[in-house]
PDB file of N, CA, C and O in Angstrom:
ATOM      1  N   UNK A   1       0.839  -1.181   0.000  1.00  0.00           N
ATOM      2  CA  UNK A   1       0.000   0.000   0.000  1.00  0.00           C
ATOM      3  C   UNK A   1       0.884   1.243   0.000  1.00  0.00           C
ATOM      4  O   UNK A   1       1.864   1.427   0.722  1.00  0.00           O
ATOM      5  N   UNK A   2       0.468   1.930  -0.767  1.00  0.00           N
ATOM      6  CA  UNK A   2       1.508   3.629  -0.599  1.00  0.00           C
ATOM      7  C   UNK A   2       1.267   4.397   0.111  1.00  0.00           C
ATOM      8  O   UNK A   2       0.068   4.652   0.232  1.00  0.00           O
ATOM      9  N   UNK A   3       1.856   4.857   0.614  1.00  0.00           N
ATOM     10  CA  UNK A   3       2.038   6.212   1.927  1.00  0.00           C
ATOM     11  C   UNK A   3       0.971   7.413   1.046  1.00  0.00           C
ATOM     12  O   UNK A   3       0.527   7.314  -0.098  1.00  0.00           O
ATOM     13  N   UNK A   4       0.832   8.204   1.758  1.00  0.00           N
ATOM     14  CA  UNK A   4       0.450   9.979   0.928  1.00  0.00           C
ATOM     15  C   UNK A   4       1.560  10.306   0.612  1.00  0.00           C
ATOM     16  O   UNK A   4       1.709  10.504  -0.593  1.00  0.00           O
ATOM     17  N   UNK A   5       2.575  10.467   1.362  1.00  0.00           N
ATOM     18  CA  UNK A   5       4.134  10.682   0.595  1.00  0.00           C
ATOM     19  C   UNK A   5       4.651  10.520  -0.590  1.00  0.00           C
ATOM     20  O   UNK A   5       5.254  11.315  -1.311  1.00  0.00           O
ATOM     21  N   UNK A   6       4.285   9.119  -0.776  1.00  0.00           N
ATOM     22  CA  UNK A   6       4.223   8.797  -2.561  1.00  0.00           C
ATOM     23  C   UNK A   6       3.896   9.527  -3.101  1.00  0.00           C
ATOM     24  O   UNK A   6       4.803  10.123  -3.682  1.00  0.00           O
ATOM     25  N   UNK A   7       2.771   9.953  -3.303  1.00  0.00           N
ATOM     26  CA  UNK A   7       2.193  11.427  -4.652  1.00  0.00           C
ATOM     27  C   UNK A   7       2.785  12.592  -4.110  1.00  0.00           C
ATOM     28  O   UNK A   7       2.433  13.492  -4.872  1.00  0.00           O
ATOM     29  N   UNK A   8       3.482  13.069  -3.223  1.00  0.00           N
ATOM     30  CA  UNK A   8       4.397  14.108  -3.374  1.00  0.00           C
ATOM     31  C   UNK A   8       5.083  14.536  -4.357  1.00  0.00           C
ATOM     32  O   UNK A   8       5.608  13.671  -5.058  1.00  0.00           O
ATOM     33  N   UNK A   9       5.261  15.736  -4.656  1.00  0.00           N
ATOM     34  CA  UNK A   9       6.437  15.619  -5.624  1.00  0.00           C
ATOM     35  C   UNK A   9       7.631  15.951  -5.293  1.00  0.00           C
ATOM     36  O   UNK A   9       7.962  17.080  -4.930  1.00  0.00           O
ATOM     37  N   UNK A  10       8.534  14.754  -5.422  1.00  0.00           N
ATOM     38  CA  UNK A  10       9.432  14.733  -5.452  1.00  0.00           C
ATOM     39  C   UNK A  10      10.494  15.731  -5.399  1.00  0.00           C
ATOM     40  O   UNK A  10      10.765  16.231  -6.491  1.00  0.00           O
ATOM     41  N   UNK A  11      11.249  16.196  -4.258  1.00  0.00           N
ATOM     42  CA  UNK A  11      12.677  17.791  -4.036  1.00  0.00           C
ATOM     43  C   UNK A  11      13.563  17.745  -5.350  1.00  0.00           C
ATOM     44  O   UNK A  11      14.203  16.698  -5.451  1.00  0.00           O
ATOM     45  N   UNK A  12      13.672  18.322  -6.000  1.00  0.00           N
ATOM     46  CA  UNK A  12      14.729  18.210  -7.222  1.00  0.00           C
ATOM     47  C   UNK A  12      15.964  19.438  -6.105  1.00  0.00           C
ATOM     48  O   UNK A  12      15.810  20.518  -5.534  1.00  0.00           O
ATOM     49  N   UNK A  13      17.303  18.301  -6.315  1.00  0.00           N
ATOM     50  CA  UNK A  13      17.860  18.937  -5.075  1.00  0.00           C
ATOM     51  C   UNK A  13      18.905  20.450  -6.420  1.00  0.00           C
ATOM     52  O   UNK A  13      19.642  21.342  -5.999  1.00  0.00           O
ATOM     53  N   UNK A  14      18.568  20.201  -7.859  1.00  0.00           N
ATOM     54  CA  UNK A  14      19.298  21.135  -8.147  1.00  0.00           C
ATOM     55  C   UNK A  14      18.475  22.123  -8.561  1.00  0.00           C
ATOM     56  O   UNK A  14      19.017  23.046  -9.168  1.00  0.00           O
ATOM     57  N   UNK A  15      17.304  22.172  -8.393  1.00  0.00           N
ATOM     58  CA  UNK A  15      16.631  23.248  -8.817  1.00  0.00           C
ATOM     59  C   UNK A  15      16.902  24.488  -8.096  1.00  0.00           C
ATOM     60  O   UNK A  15      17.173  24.291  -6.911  1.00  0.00           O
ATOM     61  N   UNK A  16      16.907  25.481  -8.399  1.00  0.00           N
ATOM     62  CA  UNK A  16      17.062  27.035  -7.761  1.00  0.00           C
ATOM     63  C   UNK A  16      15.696  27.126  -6.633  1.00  0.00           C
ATOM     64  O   UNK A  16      14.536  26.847  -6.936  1.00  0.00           O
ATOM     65  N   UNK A  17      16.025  27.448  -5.688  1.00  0.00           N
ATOM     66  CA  UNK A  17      14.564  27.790  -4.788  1.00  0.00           C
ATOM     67  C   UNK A  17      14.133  29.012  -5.135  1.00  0.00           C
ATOM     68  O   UNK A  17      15.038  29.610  -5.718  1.00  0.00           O
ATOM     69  N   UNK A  18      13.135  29.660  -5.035  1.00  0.00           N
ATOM     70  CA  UNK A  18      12.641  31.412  -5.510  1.00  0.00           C
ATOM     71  C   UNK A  18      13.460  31.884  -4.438  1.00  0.00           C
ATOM     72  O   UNK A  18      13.988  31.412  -3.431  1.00  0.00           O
ATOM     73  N   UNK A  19      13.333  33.519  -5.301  1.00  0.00           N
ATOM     74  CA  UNK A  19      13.828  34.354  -4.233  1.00  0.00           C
ATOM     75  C   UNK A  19      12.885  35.191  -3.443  1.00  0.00           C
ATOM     76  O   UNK A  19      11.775  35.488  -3.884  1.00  0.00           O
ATOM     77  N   UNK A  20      13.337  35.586  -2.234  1.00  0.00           N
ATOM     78  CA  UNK A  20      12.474  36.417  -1.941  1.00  0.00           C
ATOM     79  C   UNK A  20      11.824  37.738  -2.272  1.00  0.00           C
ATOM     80  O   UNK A  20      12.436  38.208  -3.231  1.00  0.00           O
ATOM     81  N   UNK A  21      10.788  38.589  -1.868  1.00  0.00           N
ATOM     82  CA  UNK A  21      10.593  39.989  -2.845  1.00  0.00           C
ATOM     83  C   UNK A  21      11.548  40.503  -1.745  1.00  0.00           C
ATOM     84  O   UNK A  21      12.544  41.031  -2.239  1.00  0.00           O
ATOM     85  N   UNK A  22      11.531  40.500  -0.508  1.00  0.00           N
ATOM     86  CA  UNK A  22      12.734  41.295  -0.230  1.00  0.00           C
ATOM     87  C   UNK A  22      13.721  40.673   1.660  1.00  0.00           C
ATOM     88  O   UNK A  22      13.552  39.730   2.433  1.00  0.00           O
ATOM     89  N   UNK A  23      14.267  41.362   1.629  1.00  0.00           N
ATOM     90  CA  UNK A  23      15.122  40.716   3.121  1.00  0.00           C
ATOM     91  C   UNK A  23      16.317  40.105   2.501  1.00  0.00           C
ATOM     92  O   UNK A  23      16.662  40.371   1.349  1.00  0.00           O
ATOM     93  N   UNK A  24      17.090  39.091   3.453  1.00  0.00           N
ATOM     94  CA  UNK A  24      18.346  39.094   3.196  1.00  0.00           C
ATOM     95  C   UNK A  24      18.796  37.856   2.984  1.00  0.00           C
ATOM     96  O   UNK A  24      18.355  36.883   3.596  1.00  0.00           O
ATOM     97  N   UNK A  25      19.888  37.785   1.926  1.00  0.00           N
ATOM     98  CA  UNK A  25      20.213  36.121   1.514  1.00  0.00           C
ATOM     99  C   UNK A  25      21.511  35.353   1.699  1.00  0.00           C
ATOM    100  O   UNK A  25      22.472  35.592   0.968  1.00  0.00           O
ATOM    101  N   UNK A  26      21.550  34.661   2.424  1.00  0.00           N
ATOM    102  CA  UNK A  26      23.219  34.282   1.948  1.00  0.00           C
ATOM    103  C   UNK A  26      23.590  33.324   1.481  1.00  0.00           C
ATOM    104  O   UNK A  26      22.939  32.280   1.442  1.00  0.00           O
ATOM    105  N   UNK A  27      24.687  33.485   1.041  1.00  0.00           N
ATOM    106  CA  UNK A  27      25.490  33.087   0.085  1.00  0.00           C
ATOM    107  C   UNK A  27      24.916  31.254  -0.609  1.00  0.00           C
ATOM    108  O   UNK A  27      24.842  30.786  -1.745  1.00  0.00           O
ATOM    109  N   UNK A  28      24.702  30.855   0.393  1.00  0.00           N
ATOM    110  CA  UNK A  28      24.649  29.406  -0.260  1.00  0.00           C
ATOM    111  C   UNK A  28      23.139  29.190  -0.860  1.00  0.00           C
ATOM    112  O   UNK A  28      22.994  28.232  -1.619  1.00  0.00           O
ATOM    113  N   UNK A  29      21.870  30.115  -0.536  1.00  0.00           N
ATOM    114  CA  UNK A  29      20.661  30.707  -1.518  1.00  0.00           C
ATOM    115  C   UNK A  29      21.021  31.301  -2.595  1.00  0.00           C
ATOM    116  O   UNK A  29      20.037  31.472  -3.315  1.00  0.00           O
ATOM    117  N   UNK A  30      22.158  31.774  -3.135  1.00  0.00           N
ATOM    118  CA  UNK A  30      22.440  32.545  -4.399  1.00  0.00           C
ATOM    119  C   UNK A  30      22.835  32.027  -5.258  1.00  0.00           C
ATOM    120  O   UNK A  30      22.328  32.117  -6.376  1.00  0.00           O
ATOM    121  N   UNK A  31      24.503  30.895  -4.812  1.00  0.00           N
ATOM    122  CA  UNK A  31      24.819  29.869  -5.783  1.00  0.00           C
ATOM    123  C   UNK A  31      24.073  28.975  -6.146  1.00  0.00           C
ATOM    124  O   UNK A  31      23.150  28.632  -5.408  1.00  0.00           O
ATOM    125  N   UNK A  32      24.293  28.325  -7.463  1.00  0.00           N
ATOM    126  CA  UNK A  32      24.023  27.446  -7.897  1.00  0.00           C
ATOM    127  C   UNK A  32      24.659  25.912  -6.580  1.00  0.00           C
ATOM    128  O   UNK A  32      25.602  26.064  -5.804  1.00  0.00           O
ATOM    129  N   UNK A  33      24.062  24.979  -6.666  1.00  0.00           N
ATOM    130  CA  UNK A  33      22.850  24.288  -6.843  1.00  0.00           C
ATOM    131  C   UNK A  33      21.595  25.191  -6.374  1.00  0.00           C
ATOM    132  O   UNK A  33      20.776  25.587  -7.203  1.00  0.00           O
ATOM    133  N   UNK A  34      21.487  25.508  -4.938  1.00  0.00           N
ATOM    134  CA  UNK A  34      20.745  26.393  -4.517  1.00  0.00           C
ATOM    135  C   UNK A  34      20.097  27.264  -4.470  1.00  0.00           C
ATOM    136  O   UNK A  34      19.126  27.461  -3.739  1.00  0.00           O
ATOM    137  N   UNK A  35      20.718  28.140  -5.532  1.00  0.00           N
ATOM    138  CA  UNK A  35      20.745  28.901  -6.779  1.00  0.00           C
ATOM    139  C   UNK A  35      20.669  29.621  -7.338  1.00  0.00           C
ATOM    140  O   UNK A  35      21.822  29.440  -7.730  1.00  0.00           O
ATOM    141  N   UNK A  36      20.303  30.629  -8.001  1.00  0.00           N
ATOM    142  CA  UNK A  36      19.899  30.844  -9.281  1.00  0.00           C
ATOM    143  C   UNK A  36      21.421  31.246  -9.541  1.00  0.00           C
ATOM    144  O   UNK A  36      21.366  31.659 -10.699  1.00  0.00           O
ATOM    145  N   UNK A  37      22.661  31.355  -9.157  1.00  0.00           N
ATOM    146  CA  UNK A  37      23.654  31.997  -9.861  1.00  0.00           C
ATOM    147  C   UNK A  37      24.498  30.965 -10.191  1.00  0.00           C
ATOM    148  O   UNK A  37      24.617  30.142  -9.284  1.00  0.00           O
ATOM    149  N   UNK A  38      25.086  30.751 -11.130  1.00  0.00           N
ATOM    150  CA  UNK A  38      25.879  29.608 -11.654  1.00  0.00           C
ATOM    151  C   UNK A  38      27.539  29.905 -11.563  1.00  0.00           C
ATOM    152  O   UNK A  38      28.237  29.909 -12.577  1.00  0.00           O
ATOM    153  N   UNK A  39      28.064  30.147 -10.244  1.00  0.00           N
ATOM    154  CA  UNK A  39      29.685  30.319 -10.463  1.00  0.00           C
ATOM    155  C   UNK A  39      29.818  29.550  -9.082  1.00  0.00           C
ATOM    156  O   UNK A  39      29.022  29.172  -8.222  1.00  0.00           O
ATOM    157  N   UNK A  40      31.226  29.491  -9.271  1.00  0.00           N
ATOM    158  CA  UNK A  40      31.750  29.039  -7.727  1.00  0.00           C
ATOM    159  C   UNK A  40      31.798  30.033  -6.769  1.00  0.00           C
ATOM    160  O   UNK A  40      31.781  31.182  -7.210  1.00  0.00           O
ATOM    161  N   UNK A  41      31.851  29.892  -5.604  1.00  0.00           N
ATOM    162  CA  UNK A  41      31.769  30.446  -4.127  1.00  0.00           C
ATOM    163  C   UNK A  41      33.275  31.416  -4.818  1.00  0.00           C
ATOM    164  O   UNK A  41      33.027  32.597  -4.578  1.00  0.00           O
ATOM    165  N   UNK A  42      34.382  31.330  -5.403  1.00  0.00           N
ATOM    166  CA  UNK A  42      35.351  31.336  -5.298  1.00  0.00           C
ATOM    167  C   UNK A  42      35.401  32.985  -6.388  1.00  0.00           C
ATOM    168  O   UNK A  42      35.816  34.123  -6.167  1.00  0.00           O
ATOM    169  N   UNK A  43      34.754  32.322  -7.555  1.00  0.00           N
ATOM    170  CA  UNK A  43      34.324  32.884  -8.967  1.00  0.00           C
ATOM    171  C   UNK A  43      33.552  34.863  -8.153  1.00  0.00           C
ATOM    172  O   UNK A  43      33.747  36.060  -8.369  1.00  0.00           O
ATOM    173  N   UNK A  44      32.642  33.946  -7.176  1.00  0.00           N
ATOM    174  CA  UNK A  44      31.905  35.161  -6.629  1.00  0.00           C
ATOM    175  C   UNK A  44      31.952  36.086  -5.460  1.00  0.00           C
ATOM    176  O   UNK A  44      31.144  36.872  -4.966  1.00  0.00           O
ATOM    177  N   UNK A  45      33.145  35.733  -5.190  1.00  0.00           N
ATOM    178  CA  UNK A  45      34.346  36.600  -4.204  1.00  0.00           C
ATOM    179  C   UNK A  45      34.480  37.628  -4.649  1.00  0.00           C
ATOM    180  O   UNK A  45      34.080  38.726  -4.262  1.00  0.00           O
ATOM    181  N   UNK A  46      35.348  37.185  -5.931  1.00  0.00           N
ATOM    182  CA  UNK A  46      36.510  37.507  -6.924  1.00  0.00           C
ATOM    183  C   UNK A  46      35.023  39.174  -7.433  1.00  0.00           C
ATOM    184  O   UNK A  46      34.891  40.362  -7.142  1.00  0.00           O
ATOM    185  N   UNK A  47      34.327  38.185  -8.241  1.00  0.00           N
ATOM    186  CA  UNK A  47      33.568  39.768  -8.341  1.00  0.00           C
ATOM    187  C   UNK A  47      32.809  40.742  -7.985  1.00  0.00           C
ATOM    188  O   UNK A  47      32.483  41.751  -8.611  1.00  0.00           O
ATOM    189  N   UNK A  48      32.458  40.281  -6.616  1.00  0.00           N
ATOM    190  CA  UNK A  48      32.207  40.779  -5.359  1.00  0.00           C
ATOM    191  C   UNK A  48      33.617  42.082  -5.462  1.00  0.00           C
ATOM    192  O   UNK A  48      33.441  43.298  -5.549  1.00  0.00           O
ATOM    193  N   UNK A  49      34.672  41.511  -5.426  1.00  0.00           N
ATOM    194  CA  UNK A  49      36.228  42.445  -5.015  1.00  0.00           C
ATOM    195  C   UNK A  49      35.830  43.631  -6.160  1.00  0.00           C
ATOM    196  O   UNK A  49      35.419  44.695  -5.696  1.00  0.00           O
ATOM    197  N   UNK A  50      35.941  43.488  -7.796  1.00  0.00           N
ATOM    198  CA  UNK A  50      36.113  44.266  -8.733  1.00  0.00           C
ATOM    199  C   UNK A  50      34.793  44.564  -8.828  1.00  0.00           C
ATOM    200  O   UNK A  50      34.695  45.448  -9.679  1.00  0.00           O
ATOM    201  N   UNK A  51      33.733  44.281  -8.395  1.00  0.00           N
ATOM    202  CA  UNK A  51      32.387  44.952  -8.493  1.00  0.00           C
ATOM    203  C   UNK A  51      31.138  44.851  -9.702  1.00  0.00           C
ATOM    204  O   UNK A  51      30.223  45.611 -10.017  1.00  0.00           O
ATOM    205  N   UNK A  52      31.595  43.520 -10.197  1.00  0.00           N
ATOM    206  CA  UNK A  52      30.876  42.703 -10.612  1.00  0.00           C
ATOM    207  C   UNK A  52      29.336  42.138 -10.211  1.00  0.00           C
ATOM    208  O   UNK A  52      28.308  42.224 -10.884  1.00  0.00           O
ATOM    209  N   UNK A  53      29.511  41.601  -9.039  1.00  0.00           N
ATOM    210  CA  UNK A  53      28.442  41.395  -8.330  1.00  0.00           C
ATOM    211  C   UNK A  53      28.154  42.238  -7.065  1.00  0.00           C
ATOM    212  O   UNK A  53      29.032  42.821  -6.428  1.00  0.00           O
ATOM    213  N   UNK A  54      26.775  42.243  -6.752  1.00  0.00           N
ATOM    214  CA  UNK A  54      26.858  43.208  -4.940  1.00  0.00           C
ATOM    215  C   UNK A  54      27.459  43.008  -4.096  1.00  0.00           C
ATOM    216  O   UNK A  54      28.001  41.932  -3.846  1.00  0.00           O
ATOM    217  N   UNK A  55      27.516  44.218  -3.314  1.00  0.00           N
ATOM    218  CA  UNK A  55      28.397  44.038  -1.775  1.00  0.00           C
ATOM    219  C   UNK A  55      28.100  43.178  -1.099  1.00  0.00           C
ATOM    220  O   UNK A  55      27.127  42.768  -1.731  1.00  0.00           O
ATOM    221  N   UNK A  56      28.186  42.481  -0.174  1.00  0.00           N
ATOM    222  CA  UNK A  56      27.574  42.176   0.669  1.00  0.00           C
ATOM    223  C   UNK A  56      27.467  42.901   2.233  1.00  0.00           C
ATOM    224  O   UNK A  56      28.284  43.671   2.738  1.00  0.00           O
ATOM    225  N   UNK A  57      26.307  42.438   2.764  1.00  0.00           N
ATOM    226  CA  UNK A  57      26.154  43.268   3.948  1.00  0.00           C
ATOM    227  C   UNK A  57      26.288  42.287   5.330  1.00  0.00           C
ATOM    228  O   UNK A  57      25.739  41.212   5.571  1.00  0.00           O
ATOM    229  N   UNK A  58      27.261  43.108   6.156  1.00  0.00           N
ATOM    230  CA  UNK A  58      28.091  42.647   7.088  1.00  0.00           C
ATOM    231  C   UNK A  58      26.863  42.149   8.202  1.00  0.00           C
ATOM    232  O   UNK A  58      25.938  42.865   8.587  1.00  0.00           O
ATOM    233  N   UNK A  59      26.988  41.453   8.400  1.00  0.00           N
ATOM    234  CA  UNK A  59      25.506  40.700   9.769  1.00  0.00           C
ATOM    235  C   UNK A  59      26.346  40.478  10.990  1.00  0.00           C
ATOM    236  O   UNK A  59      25.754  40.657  12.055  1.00  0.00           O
ATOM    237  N   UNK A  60      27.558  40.138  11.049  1.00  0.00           N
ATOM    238  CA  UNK A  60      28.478  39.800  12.243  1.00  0.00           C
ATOM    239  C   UNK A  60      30.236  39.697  11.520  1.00  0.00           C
ATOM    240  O   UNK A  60      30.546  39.908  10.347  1.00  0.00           O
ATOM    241  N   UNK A  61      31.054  39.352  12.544  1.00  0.00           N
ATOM    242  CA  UNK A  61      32.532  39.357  12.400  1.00  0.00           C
ATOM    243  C   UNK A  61      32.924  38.461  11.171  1.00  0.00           C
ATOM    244  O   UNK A  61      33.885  38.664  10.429  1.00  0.00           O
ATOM    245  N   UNK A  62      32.079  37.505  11.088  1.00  0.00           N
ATOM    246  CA  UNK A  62      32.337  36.103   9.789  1.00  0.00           C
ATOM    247  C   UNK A  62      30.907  35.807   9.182  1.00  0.00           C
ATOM    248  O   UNK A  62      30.561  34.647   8.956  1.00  0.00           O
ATOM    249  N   UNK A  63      30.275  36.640   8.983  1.00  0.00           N
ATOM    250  CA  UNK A  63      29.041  36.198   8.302  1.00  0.00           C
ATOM    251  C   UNK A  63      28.431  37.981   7.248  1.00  0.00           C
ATOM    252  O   UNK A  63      28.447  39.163   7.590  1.00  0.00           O
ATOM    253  N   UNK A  64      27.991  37.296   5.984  1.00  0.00           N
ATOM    254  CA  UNK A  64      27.683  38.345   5.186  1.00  0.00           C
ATOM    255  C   UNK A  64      26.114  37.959   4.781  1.00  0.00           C
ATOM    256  O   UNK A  64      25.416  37.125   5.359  1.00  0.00           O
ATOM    257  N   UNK A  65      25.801  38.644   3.828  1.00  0.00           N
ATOM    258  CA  UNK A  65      24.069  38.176   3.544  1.00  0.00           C
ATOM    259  C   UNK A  65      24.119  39.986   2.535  1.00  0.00           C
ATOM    260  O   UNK A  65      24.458  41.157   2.705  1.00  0.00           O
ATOM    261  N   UNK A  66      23.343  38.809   1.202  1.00  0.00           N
ATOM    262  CA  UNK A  66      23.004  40.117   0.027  1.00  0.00           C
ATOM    263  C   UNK A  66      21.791  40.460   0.100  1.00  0.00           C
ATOM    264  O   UNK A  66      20.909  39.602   0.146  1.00  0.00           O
ATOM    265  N   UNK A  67      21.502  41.858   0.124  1.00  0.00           N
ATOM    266  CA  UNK A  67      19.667  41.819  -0.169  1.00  0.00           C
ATOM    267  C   UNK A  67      19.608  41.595  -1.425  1.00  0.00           C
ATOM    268  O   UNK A  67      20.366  41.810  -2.371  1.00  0.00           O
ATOM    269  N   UNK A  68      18.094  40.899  -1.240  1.00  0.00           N
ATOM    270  CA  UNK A  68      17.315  40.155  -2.523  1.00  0.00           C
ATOM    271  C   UNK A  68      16.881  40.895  -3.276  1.00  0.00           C
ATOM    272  O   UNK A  68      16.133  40.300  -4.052  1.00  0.00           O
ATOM    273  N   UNK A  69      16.988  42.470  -3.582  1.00  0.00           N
ATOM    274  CA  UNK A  69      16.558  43.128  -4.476  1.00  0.00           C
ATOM    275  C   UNK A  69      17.997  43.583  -5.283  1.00  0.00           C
ATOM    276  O   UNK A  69      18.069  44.226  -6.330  1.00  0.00           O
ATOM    277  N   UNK A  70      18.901  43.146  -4.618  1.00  0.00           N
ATOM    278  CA  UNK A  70      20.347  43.273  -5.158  1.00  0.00           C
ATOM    279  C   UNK A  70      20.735  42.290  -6.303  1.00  0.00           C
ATOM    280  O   UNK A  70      21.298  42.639  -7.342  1.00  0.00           O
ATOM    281  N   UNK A  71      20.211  40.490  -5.852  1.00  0.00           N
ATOM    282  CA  UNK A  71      20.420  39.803  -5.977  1.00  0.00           C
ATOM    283  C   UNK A  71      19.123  39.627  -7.421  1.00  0.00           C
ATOM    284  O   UNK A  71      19.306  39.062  -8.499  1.00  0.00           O
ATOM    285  N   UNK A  72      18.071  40.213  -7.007  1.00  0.00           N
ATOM    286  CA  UNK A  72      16.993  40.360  -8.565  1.00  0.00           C
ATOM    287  C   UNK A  72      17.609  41.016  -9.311  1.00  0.00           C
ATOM    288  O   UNK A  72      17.890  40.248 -10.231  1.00  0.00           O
ATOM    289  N   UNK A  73      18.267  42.562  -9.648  1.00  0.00           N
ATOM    290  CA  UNK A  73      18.352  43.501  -9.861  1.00  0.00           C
ATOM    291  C   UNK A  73      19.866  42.433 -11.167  1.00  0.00           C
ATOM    292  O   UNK A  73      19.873  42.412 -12.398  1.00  0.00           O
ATOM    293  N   UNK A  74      20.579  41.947 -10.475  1.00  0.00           N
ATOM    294  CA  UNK A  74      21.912  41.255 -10.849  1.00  0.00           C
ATOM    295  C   UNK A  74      21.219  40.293 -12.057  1.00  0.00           C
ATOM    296  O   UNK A  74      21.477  40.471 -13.247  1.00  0.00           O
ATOM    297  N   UNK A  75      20.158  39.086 -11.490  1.00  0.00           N
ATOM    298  CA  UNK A  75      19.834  38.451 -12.531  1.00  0.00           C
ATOM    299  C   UNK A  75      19.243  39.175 -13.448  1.00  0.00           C
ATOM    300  O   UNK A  75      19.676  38.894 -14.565  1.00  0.00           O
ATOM    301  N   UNK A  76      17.958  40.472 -13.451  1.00  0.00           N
ATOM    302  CA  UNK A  76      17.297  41.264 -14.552  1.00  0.00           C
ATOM    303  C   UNK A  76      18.763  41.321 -15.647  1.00  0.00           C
ATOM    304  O   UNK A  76      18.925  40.703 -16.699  1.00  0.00           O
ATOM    305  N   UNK A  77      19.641  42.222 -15.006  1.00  0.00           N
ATOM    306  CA  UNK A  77      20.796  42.615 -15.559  1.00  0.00           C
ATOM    307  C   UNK A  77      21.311  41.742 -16.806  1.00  0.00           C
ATOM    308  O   UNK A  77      21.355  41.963 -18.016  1.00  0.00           O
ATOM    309  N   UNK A  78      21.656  40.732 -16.052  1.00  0.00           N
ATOM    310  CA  UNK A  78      22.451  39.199 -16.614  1.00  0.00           C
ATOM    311  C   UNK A  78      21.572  38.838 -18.060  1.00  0.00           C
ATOM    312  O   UNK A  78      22.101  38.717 -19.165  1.00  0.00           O
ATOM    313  N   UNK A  79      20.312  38.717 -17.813  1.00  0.00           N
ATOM    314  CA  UNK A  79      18.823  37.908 -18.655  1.00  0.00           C
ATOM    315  C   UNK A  79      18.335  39.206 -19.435  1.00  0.00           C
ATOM    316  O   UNK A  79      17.179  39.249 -19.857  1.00  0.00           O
ATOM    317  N   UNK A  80      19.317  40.382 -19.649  1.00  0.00           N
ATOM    318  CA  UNK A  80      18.975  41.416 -20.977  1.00  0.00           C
ATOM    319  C   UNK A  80      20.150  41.124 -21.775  1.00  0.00           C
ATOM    320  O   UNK A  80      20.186  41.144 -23.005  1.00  0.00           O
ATOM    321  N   UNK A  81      20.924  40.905 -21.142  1.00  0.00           N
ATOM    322  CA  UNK A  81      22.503  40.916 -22.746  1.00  0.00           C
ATOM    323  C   UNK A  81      22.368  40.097 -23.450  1.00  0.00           C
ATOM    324  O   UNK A  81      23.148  39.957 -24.392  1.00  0.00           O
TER     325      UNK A  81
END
């Protein structure tokens, strides 16, 4: 006999989750798998530094978080060229 669980649908673990309309995101909501941005943690330092991508905003001594209208504003950007 099948659970209700069965007709669930199924987590696709690489799909992008939505973003929010607004508040604050970090880092591992932005990359890909998680998502919507497709570079490495490493890739998005780097243009974080030269100003490529947004600042991020300081939350404590070792922790950052982008707002999500930063993080829309980046993909609009990206999805016109």
């Amino acid at each position: 006999m099948a659970s209700p669980d069965d007709d669930a649908c199924p987590q696709v673990p690489d799909a992008p989750r939505p973003l929010p309309e607004d508040g604050l995101l970090r880092l591992r909501a932005i990359l890909h798998p998680g998502g919507p941005i497709p570079v490495s943690r490493s890739s998005w330092w780097a243009g974080v530094k030269i100003g490529r991508f947004p600042a991020p905003v300081r939350l404590g001594p070792k922790t950052r978080a982008w707002r999500a209208a930063d993080i829309r504003a980046l993909i609009a950007k990206g999805s016109r060229k």
